[in-house]
Structures are given as structure tokens and as C-alpha cells.
C-alpha positions as CSV (number, residue, x, y, z in Angstrom):
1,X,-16.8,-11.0,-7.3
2,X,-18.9,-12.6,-10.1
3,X,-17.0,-13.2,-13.7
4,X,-18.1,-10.7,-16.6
5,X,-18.7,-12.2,-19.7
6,X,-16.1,-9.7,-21.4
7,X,-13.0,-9.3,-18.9
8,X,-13.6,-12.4,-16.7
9,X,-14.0,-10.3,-13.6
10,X,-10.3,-8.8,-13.9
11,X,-12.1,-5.3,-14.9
12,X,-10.2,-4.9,-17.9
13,X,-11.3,-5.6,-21.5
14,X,-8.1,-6.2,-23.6
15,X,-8.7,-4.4,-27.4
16,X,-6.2,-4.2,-30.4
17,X,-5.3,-0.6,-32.4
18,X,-2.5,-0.6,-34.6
19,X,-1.6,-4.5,-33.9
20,X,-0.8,-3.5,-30.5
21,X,-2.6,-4.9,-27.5
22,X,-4.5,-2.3,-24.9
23,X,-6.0,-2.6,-21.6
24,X,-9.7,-0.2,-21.1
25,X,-11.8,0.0,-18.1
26,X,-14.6,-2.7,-19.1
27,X,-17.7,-1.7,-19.0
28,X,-18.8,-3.7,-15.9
29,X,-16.9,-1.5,-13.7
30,X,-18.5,1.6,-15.2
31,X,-20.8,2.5,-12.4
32,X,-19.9,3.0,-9.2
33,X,-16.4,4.4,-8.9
34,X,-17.1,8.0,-7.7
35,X,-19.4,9.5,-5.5
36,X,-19.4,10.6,-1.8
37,X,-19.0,7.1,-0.8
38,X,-15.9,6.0,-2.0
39,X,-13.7,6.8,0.4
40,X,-15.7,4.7,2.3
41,X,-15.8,1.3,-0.4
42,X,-12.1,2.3,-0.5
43,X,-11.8,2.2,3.5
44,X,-9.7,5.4,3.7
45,X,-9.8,6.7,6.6
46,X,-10.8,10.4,7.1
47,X,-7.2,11.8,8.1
48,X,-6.1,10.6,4.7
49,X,-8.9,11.2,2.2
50,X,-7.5,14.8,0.8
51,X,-4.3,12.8,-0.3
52,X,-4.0,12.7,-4.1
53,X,-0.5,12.5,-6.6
54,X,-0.9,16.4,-7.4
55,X,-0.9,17.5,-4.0
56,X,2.1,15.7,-2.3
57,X,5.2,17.6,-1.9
58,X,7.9,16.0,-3.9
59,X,10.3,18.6,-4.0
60,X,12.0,18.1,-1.1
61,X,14.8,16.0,-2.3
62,X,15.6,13.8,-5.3
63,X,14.3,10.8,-3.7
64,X,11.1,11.9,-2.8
65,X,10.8,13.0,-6.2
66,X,11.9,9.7,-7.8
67,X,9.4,7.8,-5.0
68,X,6.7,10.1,-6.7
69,X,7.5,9.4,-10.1
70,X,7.2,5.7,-9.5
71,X,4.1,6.1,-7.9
72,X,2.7,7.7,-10.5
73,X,3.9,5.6,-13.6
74,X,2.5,2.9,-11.3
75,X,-0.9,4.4,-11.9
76,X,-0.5,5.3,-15.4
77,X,0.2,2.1,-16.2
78,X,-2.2,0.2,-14.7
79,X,-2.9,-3.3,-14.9
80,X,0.9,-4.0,-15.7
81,X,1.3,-6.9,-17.8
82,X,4.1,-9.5,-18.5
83,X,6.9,-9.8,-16.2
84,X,5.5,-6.7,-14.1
85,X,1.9,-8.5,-13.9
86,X,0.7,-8.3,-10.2
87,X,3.8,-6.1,-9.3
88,X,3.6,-4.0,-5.9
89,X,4.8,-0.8,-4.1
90,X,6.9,-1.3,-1.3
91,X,7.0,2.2,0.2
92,X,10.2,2.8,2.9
93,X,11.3,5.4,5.2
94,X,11.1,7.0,8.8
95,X,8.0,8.6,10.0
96,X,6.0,11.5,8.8
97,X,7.8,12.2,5.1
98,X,4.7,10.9,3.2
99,X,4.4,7.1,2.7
100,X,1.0,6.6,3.4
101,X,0.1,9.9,1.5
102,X,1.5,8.1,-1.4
103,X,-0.1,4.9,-1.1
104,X,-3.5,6.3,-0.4
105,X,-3.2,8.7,-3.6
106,X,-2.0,5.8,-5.8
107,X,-5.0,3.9,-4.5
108,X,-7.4,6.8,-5.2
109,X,-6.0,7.5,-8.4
110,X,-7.0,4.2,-9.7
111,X,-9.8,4.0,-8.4
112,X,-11.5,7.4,-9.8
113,X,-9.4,6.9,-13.0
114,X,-10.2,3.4,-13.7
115,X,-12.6,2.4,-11.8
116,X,-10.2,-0.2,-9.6
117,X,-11.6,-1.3,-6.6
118,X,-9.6,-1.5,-3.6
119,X,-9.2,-1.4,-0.2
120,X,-7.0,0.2,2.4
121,X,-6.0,-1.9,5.6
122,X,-3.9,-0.3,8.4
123,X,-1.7,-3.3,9.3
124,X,-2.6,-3.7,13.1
125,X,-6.4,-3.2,12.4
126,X,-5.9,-6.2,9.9
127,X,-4.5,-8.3,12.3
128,X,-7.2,-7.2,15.1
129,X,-10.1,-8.0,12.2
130,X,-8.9,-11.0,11.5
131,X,-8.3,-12.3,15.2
132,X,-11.9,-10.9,16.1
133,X,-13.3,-13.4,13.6
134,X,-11.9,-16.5,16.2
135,X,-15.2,-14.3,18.4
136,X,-18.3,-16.6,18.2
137,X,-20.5,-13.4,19.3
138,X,-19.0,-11.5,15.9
139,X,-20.9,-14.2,13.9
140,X,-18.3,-13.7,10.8
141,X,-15.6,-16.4,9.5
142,X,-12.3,-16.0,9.0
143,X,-12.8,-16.6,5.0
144,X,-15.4,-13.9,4.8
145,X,-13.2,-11.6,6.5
146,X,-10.0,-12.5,4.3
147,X,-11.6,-13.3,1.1
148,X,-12.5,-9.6,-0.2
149,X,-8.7,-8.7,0.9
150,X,-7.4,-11.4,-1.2
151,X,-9.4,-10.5,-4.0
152,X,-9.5,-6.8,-3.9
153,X,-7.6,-5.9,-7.3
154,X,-5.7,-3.4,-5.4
155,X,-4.4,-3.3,-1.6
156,X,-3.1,-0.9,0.4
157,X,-1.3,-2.4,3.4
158,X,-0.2,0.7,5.9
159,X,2.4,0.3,8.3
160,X,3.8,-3.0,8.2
161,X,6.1,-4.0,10.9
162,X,4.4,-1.7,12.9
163,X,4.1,-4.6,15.9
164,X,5.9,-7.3,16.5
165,X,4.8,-10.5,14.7
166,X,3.7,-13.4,16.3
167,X,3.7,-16.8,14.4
168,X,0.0,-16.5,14.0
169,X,0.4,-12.7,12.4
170,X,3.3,-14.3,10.7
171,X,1.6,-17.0,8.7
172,X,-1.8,-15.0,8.3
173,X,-0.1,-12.2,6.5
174,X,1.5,-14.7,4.4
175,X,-0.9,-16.4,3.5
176,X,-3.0,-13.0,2.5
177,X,0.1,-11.7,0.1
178,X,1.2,-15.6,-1.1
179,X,-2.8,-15.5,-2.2
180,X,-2.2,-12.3,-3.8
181,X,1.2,-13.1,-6.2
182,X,0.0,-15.9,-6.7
183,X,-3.3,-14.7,-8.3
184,X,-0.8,-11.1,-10.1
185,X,-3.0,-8.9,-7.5
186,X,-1.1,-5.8,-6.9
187,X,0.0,-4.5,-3.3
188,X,1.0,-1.3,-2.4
189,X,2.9,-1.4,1.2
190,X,4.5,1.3,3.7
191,X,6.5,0.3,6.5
192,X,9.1,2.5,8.9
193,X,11.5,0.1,9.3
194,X,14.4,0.1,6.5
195,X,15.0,-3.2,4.1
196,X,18.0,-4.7,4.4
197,X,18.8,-8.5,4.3
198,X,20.5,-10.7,6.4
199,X,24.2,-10.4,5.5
200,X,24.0,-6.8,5.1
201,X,22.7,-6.3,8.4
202,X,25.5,-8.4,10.1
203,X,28.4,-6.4,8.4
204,X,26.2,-3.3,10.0
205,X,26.7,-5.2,13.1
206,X,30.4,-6.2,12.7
207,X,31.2,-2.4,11.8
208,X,28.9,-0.2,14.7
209,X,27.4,2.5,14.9
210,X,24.3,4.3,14.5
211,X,23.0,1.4,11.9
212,X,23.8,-1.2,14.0
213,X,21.4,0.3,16.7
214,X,18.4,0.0,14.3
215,X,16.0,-2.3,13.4
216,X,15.2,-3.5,10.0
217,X,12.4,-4.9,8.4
218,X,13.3,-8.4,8.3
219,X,13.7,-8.2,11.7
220,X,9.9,-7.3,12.4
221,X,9.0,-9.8,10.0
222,X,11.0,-12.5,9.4
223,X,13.1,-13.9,6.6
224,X,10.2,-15.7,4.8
225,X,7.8,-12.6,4.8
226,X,10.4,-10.6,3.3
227,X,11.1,-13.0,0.7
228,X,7.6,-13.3,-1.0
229,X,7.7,-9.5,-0.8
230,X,10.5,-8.5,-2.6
231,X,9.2,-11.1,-5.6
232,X,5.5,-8.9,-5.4
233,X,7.0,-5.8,-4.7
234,X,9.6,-3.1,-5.9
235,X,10.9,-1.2,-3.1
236,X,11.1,2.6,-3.3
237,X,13.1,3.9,-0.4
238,X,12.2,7.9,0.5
239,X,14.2,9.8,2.8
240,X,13.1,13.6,3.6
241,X,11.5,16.0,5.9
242,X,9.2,14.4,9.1
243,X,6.3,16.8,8.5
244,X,5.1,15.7,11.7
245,X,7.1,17.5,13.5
246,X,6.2,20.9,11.2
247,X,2.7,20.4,12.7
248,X,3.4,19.5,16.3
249,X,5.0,22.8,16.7
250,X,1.9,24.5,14.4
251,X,-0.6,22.4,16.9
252,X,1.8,24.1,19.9
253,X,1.8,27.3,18.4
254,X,-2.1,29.0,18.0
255,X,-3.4,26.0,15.2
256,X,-7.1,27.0,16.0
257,X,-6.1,31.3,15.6
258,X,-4.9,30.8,11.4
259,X,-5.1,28.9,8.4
260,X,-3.7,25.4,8.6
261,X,0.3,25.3,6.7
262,X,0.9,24.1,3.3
263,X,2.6,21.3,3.4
């Protein structure tokens, strides 16, 4: 990304009103930001492209609602400044109740609001990208594979955890997010697996259970990992109705005879 003479390349011009500092879209990112295509500079994929903040069901318990309404001060109030400079979404909770839905509209939001580029990333396809860059017949290095993921201003990691990390995953990943904080890039993350740290997890142990049958996200990741991302990131647990399910019975049921369900 080549500097602009007015923001520096961060996008955003900052201008003074009332003796109060503002943030504006600068004018280098004024072109570009709509337009058939950009689902496709965003890398959303097709199943997820009619996701947006007005359309997802919030309703269905307080939590939901309160993982909505950070979502969307998140993109009000984009780029954050001070201490919450660079500060992520950690997105939480079991399949099917609307994580990615939310990261995907947050990411779309900014970028058809205020022209933020970004870029979404399903975790295992990351991984597989990356490794596929080791390929001499792919003819493409690891830095110019990593570089615009580092240096997207927004990125949308899907499904974290979602295979077990090897050392190599491990340290790559790491090394992408350390990049990231370091530089006050925002995140926004989903995973399925529950946060919970180490001492908590071994009272769940010590009592049984259910609880103690699960898997966390430290687990899948390890201790370091999980570290760097509660520093980028503030974790917003959601807990509600797997509307997966509602549509594998509506897939079982005639789906090609009616109109599609509301969700």
C-alpha cells in the first residue's frame, strides 16, 4: 500500500471541529469501495455475501442482542483511537447461531461505509494458502502471500480452532496477529470452541460434568496464541438458536417447492 500524502496510507484524514479531533474517510480511498466486485476485493465468499448488521436476527436472547450491539458500535466507531486503537472482535459460541454472519456484516459495513479495505480468510484456507506457497510450481512467496493479510486494515479470521494446530500453524498464525497489534490493525475472529483459561478449565476438571467433557479454545491453540489475542481482541460470547438445524429440516422438508424461511 503506497503512503498518501494526507493520511499516511492509514485511510483516514484526522480534522478538528469545535476543538475536538475527528476521523473522515480521506479522500484516497474514495474510489473503489462499492460496486459488483467487492465482495470479491473483500474475499467473501458467496454463501455469506447477503450478511449485513440490519438483517441478523438479534432477538433471540439478550446475548445475541448485546453481541450485535458491540458489533455495531464497533463499526460506528471506526478507526478506534487511544487505548482501543487496533482493538478486535473475538466472536464465541457453538455452531450455526450467527458468528460469521456477524463478522462478515461488520466487515462489509466498513467497507461500503468507509471505504476500509479488508479481507476475509477462512482459517483452514489460510493455513492451506500459506503452506501452498512452500510449492515451487505456485511461483508465489510466502511474504507476498502474508504481506496483504498483515496489512489489510481490517481482517476477518473465520473459524479459528477449527483444526488442530501444528507448531508450524502455531507460530504462522502468530506471527500474522503479533504483526497486526503490533501495527493497531484490527481483527475480527469467530471460533466454536469456548474461552476459558487455564485454571478455570482445571476447576471444570476437578468438579465434572458436561464442561469437563469439552474443549476450549486454549486447548486448540495453545496458551501463547490465546494470550496475544485477548490483548488485540474483546471477546463477545453469543449463545442462542443453531439455525442450522432450522434449515436441515427445511432442506429435508420440500426446500425447492416454497420460498426459502426467514431467519
Amino acid at each position: 500500500m503506497s503512503d498518501c500524502a494526507i493520511c499516511g496510507g492509514t485511510g483516514f484524514e484526522i480534522v478538528v471541529r469545535d476543538d475536538r479531533e475527528f476521523a473522515k474517510t480521506c479522500a484516497c480511498r474514495a474510489e473503489g469501495s462499492k460496486g459488483p466486485d467487492i465482495f470479491e476485493r473483500l474475499r467473501v465468499p458467496a454463501r455469506y455475501r447477503a450478511c449485513t448488521l440490519a438483517n441478523f436476527e438479534s432477538a433471540s436472547s439478550p446475548q445475541m442482542r448485546a453481541a450485535w450491539e458491540k458489533a455495531a458500535s464497533f463499526a460506528a466507531g471506526y478507526p478506534h483511537r487511544g487505548v482501543s486503537a487496533g482493538l478486535g472482535l473475538l466472536f464465541t459460541g457453538s455452531n450455526g447461531i450467527g458468528k460469521t454472519h456477524l463478522a462478515v456484516a461488520v466487515l462489509r459495513e466498513l467497507a461500503e461505509s468507509k471505504k476500509v479495505r479488508g479481507q476475509f480468510w477462512d482459517f483452514h484456507e489460510l493455513m492451506r494458502e500459506i503452506r501452498s506457497s512452500y510449492n515451487p510450481d505456485v511461483r508465489m512467496t510466502e511474504t507476498e502471500v502474508l504481506d496483504p493479510i498483515i496489512k489489510t486494515d481490517i481482517l476477518v479470521l473465520d473459524d479459528l480452532g477449527a483444526w488442530k494446530m501444528t507448531d508450524w500453524m502455531n507460530d504462522t498464525l502468530f506471527y500474522i496477529l503479533n504483526q497486526r497489534y503490533v501495527h493497531q490493525r484490527p481483527s475480527v475472529i469467530t471460533t466454536n470452541f469456548e474461552d476459558k483459561d487455564a485454571s478455570e478449565i482445571r476447576r471444570l476438571d476437578q468438579v465434572g460434568g458436561d464442561a469437563s467433557d469439552r474443549e476450549f479454545l486454549v486447548e486448540r491453540i495453545g496458551n501463547r496464541l490465546r494470550s496475544r489475542l485477548m490483548e488485540m481482541c474483546v471477546v463477545v460470547r453469543m449463545k442462542g438458536t443453531d439455525h442450522r438445524v432450522h434449515r436441515q429440516h427445511y432442506n429435508q422438508s420440500g426446500a425447492l417447492d416454497g420460498p426459502p424461511p426467514t431467519r
